[in-house]
BAVEXTI-890098 format. One record per residue (C-alpha): residue number from 1; x, y, z. Coordinates in Angstrom, 2 decimals, always signed. Layout:
REC resi    east   north      up
REC  NUM       X       Y       Z
...
end
This chain:
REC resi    east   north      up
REC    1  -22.40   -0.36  -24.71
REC    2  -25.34   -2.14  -26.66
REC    3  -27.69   -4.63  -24.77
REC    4  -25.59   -7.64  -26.00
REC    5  -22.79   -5.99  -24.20
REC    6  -24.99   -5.74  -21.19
REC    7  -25.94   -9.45  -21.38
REC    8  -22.47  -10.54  -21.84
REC    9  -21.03   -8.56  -18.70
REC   10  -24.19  -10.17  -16.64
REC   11  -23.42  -13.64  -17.62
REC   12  -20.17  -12.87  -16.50
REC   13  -21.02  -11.82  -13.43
REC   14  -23.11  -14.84  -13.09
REC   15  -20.57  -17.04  -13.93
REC   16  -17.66  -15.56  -11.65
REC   17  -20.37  -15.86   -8.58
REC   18  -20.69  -19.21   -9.58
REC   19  -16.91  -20.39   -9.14
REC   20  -17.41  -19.15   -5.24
REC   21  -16.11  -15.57   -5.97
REC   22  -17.71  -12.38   -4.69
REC   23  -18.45  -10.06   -7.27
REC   24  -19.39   -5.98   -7.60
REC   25  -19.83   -3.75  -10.66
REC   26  -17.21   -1.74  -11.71
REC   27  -17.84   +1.29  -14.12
REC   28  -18.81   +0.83  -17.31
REC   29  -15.26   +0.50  -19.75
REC   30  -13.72   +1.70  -16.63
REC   31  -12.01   -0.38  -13.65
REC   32  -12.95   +1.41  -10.80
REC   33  -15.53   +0.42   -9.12
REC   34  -18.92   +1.95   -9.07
REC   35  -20.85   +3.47   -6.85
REC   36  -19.91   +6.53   -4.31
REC   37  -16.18   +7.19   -2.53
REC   38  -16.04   +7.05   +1.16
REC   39  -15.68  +10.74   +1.13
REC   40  -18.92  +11.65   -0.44
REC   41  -20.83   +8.44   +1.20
REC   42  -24.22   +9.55   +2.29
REC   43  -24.40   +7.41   +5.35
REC   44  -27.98   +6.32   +3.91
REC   45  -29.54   +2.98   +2.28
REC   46  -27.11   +0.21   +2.08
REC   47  -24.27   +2.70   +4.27
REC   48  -26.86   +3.05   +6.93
REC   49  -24.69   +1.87   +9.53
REC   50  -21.94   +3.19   +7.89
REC   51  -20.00   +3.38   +4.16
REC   52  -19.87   +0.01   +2.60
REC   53  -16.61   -1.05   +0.67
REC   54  -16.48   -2.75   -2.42
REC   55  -15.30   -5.44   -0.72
REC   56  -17.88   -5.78   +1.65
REC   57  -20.54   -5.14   -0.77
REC   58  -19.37   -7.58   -2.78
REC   59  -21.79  -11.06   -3.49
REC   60  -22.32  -14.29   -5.01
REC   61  -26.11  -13.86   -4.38
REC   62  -27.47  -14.47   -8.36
REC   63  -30.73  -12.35   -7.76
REC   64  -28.76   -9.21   -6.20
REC   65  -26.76   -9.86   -8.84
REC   66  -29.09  -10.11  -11.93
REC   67  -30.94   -6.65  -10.70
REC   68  -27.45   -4.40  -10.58
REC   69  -25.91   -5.65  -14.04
REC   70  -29.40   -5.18  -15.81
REC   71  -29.07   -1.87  -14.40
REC   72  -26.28   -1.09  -16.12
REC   73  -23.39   -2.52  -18.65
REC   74  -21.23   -2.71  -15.53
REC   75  -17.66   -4.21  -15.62
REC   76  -17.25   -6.77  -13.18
REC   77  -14.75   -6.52  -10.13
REC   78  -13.93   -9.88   -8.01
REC   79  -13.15   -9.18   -4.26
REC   80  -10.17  -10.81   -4.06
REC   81  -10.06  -11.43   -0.28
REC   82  -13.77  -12.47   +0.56
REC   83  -13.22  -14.83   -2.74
REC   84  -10.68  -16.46   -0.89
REC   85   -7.69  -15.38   -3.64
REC   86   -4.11  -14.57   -3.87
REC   87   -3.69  -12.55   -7.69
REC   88   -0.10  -11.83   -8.91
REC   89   -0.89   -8.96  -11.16
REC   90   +2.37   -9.04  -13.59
REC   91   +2.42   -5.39  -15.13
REC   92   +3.98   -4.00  -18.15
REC   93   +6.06   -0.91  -18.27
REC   94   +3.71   +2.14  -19.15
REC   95   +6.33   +3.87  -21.82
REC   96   +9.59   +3.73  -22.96
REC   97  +10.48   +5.94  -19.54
REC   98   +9.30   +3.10  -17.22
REC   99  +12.27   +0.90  -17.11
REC  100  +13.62   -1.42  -14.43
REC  101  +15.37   -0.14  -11.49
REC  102  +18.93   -1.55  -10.57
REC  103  +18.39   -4.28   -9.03
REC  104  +16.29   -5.59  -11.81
REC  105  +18.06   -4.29  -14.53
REC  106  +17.84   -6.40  -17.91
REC  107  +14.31   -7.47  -17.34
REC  108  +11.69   -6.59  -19.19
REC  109   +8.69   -6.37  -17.05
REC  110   +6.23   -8.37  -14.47
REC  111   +6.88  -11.37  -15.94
REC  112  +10.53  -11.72  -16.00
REC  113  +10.96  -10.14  -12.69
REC  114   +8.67  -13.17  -11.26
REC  115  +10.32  -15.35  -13.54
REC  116  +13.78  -14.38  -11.72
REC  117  +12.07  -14.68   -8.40
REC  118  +11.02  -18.74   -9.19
REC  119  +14.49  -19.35  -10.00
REC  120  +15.76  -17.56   -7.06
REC  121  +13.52  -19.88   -4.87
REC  122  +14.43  -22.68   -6.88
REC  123  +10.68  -23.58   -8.09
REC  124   +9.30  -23.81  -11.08
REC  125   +6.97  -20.77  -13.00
REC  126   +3.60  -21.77  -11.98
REC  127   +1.97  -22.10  -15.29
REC  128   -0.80  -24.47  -14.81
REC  129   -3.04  -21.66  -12.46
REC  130   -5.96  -19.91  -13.88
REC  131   -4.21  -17.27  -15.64
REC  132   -6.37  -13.73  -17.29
REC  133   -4.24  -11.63  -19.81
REC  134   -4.91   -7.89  -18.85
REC  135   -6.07   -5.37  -21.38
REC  136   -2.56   -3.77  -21.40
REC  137   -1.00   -7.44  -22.05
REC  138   +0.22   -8.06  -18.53
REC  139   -0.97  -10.99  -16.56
REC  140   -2.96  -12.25  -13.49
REC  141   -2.25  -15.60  -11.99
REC  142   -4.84  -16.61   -9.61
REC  143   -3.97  -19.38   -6.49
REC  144   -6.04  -20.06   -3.65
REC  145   -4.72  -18.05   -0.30
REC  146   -3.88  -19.82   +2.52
REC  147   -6.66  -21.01   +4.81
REC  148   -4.26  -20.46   +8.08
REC  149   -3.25  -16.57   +6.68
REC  150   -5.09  -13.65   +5.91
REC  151   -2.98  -12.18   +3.76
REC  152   -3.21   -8.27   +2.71
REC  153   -2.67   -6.76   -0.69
REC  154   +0.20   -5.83   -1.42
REC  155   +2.70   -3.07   -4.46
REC  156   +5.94   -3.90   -5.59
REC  157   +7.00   -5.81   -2.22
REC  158   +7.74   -8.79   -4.73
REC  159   +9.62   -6.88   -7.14
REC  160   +9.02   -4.02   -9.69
REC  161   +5.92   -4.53  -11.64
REC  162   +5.06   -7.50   -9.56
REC  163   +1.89   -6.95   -7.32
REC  164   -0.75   -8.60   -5.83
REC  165   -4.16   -8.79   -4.76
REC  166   -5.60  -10.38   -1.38
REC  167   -7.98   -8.86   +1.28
REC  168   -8.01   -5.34   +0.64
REC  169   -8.05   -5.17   -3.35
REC  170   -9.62   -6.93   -6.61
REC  171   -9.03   -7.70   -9.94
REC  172  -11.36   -7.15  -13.04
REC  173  -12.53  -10.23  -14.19
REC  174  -11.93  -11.38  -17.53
REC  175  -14.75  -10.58  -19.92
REC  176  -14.74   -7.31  -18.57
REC  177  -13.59   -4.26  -21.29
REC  178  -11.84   -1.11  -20.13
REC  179  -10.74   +1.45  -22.49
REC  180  -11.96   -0.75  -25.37
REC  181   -9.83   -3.55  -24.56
REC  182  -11.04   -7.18  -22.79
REC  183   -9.67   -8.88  -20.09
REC  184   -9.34  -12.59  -21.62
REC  185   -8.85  -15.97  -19.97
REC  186   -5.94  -17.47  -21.71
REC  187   -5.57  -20.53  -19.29
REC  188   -9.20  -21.92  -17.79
REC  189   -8.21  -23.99  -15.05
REC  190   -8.59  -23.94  -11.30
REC  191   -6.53  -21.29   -9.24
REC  192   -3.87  -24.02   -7.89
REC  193   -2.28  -23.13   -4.00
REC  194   -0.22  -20.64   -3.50
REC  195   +3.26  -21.85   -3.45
REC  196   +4.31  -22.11   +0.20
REC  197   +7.95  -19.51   -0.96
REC  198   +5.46  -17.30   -2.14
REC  199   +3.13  -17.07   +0.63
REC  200   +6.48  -16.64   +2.95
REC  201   +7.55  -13.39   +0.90
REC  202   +4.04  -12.16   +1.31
REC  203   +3.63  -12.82   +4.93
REC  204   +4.33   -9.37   +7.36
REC  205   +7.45  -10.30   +9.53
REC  206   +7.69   -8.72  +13.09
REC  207   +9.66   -5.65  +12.95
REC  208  +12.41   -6.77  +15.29
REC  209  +13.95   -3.91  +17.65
REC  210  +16.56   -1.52  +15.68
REC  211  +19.79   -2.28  +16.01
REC  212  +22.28   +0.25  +18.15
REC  213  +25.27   +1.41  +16.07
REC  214  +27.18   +1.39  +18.65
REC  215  +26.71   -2.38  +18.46
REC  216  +28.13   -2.66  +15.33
REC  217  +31.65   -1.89  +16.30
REC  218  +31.73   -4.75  +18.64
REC  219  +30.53   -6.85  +15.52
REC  220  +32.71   -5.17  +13.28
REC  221  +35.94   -5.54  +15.76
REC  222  +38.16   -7.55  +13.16
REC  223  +37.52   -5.34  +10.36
REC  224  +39.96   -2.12   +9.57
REC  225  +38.74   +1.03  +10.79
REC  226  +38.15   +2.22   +7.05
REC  227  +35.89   -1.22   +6.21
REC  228  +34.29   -0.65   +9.92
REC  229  +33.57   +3.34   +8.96
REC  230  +32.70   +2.33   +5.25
REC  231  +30.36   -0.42   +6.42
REC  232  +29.11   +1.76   +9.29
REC  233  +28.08   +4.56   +6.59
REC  234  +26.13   +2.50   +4.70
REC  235  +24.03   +0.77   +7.67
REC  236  +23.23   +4.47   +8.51
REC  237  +21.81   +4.76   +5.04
REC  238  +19.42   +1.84   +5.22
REC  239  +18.10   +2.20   +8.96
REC  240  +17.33   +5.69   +7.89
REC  241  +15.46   +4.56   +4.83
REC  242  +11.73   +5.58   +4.25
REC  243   +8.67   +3.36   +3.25
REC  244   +9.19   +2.57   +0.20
REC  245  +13.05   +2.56   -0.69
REC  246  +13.93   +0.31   +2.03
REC  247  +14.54   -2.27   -0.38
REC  248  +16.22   -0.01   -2.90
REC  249  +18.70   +1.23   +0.01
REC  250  +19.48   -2.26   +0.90
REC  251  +20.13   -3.56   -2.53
REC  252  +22.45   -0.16   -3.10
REC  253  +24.56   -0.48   +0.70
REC  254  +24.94   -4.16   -0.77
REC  255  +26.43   -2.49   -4.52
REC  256  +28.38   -0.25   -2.91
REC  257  +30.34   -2.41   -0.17
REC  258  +31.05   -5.04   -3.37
REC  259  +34.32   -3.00   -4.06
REC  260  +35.43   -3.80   -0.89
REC  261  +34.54   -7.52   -0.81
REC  262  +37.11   -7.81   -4.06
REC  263  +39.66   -5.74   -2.79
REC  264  +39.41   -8.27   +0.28
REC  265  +38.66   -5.18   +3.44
REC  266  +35.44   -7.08   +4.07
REC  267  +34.11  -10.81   +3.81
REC  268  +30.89  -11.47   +1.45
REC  269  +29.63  -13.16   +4.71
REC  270  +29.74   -9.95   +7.14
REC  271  +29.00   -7.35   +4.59
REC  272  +25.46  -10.14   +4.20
REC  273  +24.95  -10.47   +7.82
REC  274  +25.16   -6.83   +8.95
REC  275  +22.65   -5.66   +5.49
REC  276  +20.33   -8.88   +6.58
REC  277  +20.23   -7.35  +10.29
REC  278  +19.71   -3.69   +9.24
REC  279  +16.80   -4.30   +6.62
REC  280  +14.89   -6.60   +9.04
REC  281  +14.92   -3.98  +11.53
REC  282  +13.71   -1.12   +9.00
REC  283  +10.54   -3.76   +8.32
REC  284  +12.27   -5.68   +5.41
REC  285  +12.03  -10.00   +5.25
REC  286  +15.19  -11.87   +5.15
REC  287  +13.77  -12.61   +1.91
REC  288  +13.67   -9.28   +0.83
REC  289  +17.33   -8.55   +2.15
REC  290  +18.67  -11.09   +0.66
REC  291  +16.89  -10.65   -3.13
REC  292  +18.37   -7.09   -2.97
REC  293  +21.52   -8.27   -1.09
REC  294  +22.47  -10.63   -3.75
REC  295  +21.75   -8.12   -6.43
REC  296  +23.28   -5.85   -5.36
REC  297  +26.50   -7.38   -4.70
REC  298  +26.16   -9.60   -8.29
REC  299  +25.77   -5.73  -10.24
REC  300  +29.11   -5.16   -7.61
REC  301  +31.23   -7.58   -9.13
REC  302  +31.39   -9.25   -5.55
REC  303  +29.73  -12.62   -6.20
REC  304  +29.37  -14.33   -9.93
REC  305  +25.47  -13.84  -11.42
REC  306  +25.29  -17.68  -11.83
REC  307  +25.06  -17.40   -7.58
REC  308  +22.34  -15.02   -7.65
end
């Protein structure tokens, strides 16, 4: 990078510490940040009393500041949590290959997936926010967290290609470059609240006690024995789902029990209830269970898309 470039990522820096948001360097063209990993930390200098995160290293103080971006054309990282920020980071698919799973199918990336989440919660897209296109295209919405919640950062518990950054991440700021490509403000405004819908899908539920199968037959006690065993069969699948696809499983029990909802062996309203009780107790929110509940039983055939 030339000196101007230099100048320019400093004034950013300057600039971002002067809205009230923490920031460290990141590499030069790069977005990670700069600066040792944990593994290799030398327990010395500023790690004295132990390696330093990015996050906690990260400062609004302009003469600390001023000395580390003259050092280098760094790129400039904003601690997301310390800055007191909630950033939706709505991705684009990498290739052709990276489509939508099934529960999103149709949709084209970050953006439509939140898109279908604000209509599912019956608010509007929140357009007015500070808003930074990514160097790939994608987007990053910044709102102010909520004062009474320290909420963590989280990947794809909002939907594919839909993730965010809190306490425990950060975002490159725009007039950073990576890979040749800026990071540009497209709307300047202040980061407006988080909506309260959003801040409830974000929030870590209690993981309530799993629920006995045995239980379920007592539940289940008006239902044939095929709908009981069919229902029971796909309850197993989703208390016995990993990190990860517990969403996926849920959405899937909730495609596959559809049939039987038409064919009239089960009610929409039980087949709901028993998926609802299953994915809270694997760690899922009811708002999770139902997003991939509803899906999945819309791609089923079971309920009309307009009810989605």
């Amino acid at each position: 990078m030339t000196p101007t470039n230099s100048s320019a990522l400093l004034c950013t820096a300057l600039a971002v510490a002067a809205r009230g948001w923490p920031v460290f360097p990141l590499r030069p063209d790069d977005k990670r940040p700069a600066g040792h990993a944990e593994a290799r930390c030398p327990r010395t200098g500023r790690c004295g009393d132990g390696h330093r995160t990015p996050e906690q290293r990260a400062t609004r103080n302009v003469e600390h500041i001023t000395q580390c971006w003259q050092a280098a054309p760094y790129n400039v990282g904003i601690a997301t949590g310390p800055a007191g920020l909630v950033v939706l980071d709505l991705d684009l698919p990498k290739d052709d290959t990276d489509t939508a799973p099934p529960e999103w199918a149709g949709l084209a990336d970050g953006l439509d997936v939140f898109a279908a989440l604000c209509e599912q919660a019956d608010a509007r897209l929140p357009t007015e926010t500070y808003t930074v296109r990514t160097r790939r295209g994608g987007q990053h919405l910044y709102f102010t967290a909520p004062g009474e919640k320290r909420l963590r950062s989280t990947g794809g518990t909002l939907g594919w290609k839909v993730d965010t950054r809190a306490w425990g991440g950060y975002v490159v700021a725009a007039g950073s470059v990576v890979g040749g490509a800026p990071y540009e403000v497209i709307h300047d405004a202040p980061p407006a609240p988080l909506p309260a819908w959003l801040c409830d899908l974000l929030t870590p539920q209690p993981t309530p006690a799993p629920m006995p199968l045995a239980e379920l037959s007592v539940r289940m006690r008006n239902a044939t024995a095929y709908s009981t065993a069919a229902l029971r069969g796909e309850l197993e699948k989703v208390l016995s789902a990993r990190q990860g696809g517990r969403n996926r499983a849920v959405y899937f029990a909730a495609y596959a029990l559809a049939r039987m909802i038409r064919n009239g062996d089960l009610t929409e309203t039980s087949v709901s209830s028993e998926l609802m009780s299953g994915g809270q107790s694997i760690g899922l929110s009811a708002a999770e269970c139902r997003t991939a509940i509803r899906s999945g039983l819309v791609r089923g055939g079971a309920l009309e898309a307009s009810a989605a």
